[in-house]
Residue frames relative to the residue before (quaternion, step in Angstrom):
aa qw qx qy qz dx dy dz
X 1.0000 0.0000 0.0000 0.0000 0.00 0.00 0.00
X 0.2950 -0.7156 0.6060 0.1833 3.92 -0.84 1.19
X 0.3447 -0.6508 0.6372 0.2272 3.63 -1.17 0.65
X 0.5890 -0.6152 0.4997 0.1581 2.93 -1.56 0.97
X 0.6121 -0.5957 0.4651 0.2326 3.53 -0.87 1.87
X 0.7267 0.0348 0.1171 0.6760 3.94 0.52 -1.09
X 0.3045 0.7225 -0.5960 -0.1736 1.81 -2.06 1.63
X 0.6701 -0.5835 0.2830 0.3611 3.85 -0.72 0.54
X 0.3612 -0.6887 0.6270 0.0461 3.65 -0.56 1.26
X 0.3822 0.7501 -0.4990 0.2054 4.05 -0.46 0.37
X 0.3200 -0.7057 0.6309 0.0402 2.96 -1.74 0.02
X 0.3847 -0.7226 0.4627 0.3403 3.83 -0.50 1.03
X 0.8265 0.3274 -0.3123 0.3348 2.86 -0.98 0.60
X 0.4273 0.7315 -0.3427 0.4061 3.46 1.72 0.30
X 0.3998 -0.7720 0.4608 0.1784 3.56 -0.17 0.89
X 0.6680 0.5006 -0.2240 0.5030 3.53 1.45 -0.75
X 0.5243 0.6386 -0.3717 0.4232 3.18 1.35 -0.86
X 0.7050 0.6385 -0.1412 0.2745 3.13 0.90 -1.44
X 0.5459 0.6054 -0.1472 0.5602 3.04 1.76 -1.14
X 0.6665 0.5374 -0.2627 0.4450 3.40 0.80 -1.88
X 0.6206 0.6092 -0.3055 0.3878 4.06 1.11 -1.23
X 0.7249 0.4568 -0.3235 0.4016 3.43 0.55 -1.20
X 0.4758 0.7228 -0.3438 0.3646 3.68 1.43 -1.07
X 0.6702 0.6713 -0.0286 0.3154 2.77 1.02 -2.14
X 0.8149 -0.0843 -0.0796 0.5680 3.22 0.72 -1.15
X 0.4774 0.5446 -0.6033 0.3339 3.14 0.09 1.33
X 0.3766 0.7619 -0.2416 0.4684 3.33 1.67 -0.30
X 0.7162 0.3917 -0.0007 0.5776 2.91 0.06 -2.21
X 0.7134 0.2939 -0.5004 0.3927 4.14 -0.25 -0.97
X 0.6839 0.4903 -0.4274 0.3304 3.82 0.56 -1.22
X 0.8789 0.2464 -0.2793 0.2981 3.88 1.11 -0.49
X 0.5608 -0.6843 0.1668 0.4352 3.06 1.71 1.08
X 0.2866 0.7924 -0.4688 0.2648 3.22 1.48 0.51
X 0.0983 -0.6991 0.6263 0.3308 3.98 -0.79 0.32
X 0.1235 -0.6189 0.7751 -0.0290 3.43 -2.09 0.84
X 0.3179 -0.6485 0.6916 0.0034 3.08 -1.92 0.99
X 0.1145 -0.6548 0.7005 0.2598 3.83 -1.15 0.24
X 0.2871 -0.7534 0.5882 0.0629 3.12 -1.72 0.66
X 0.2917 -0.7540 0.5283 0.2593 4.34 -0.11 0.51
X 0.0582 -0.8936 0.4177 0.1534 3.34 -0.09 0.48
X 0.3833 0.5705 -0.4710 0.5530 3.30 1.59 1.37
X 0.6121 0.5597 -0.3615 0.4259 3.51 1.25 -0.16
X 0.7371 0.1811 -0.1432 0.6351 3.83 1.56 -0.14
X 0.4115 -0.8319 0.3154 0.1979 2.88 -0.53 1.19
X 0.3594 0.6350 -0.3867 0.5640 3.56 1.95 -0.40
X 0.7029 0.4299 -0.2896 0.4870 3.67 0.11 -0.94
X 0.7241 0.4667 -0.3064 0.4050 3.32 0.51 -0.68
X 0.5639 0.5826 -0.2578 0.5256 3.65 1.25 -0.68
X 0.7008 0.4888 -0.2896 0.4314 3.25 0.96 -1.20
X 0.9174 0.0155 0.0850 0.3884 2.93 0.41 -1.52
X 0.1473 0.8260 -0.5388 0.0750 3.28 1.15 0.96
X 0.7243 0.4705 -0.1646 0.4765 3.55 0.69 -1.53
X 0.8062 0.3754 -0.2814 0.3604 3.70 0.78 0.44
X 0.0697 0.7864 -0.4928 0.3659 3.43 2.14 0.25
X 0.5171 -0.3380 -0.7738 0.1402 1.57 -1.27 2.17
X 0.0622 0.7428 -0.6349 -0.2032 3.90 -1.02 -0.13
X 0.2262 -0.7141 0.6623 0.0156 3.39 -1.73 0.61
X 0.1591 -0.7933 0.5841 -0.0641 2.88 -0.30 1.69
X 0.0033 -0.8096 0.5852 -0.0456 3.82 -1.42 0.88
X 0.7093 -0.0538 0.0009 0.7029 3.24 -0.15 1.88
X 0.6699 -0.5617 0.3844 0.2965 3.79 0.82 1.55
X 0.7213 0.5299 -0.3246 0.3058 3.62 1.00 0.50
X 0.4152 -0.7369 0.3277 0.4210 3.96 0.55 0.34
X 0.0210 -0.7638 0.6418 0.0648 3.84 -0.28 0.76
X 0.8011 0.1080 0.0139 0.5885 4.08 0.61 -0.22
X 0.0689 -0.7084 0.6941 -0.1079 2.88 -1.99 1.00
X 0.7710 0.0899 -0.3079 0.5501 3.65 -0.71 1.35
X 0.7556 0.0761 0.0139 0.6505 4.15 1.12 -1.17
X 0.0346 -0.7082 0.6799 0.1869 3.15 -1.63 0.07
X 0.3226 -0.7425 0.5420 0.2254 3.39 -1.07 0.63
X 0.6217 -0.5075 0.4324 0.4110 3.88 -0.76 0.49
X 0.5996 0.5326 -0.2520 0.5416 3.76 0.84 -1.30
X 0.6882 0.4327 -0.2231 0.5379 3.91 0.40 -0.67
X 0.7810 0.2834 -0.3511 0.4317 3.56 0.44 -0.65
X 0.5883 0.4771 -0.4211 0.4990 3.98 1.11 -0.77
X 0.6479 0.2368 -0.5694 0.4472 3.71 0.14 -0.45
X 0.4953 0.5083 -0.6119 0.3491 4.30 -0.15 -0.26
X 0.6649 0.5853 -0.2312 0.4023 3.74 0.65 -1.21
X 0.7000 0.5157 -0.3235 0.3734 3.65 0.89 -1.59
């Protein structure tokens, strides 16, 4: 099984999350890229880490953003 290149740190109900998603996969479908979202109330490590910074977008297990991504920011992470 290959891990997914990107993925989305969040939380339901997060209005940014929400914002950060659409980025996400429109990004990722147009460059065939695969991505996962992740709840970070569902692990509590994740929560600790990153509760107070939801959304994050990791690429290749590395953080490129916190609270927004921008389309420009995530394709160069990708290029």
């Amino acid at each position: 099984m290959t891990h997914p290149r990107v993925v989305l740190l969040g939380r339901q109900g997060c209005h940014l999350c929400d914002q950060a998603r659409v980025v996400v996969d429109d990004v990722c479908a147009g460059l065939g890229v695969s991505w996962v979202e992740q709840d970070v109330d569902d692990d509590p490590e994740l929560r600790s880490r990153y509760s107070d910074l939801v959304p994050v977008v990791q690429v290749d297990g590395e953080d490129i953003a916190h609270f927004r991504v921008s389309t420009a920011v995530l394709r160069r992470a990708l290029a």
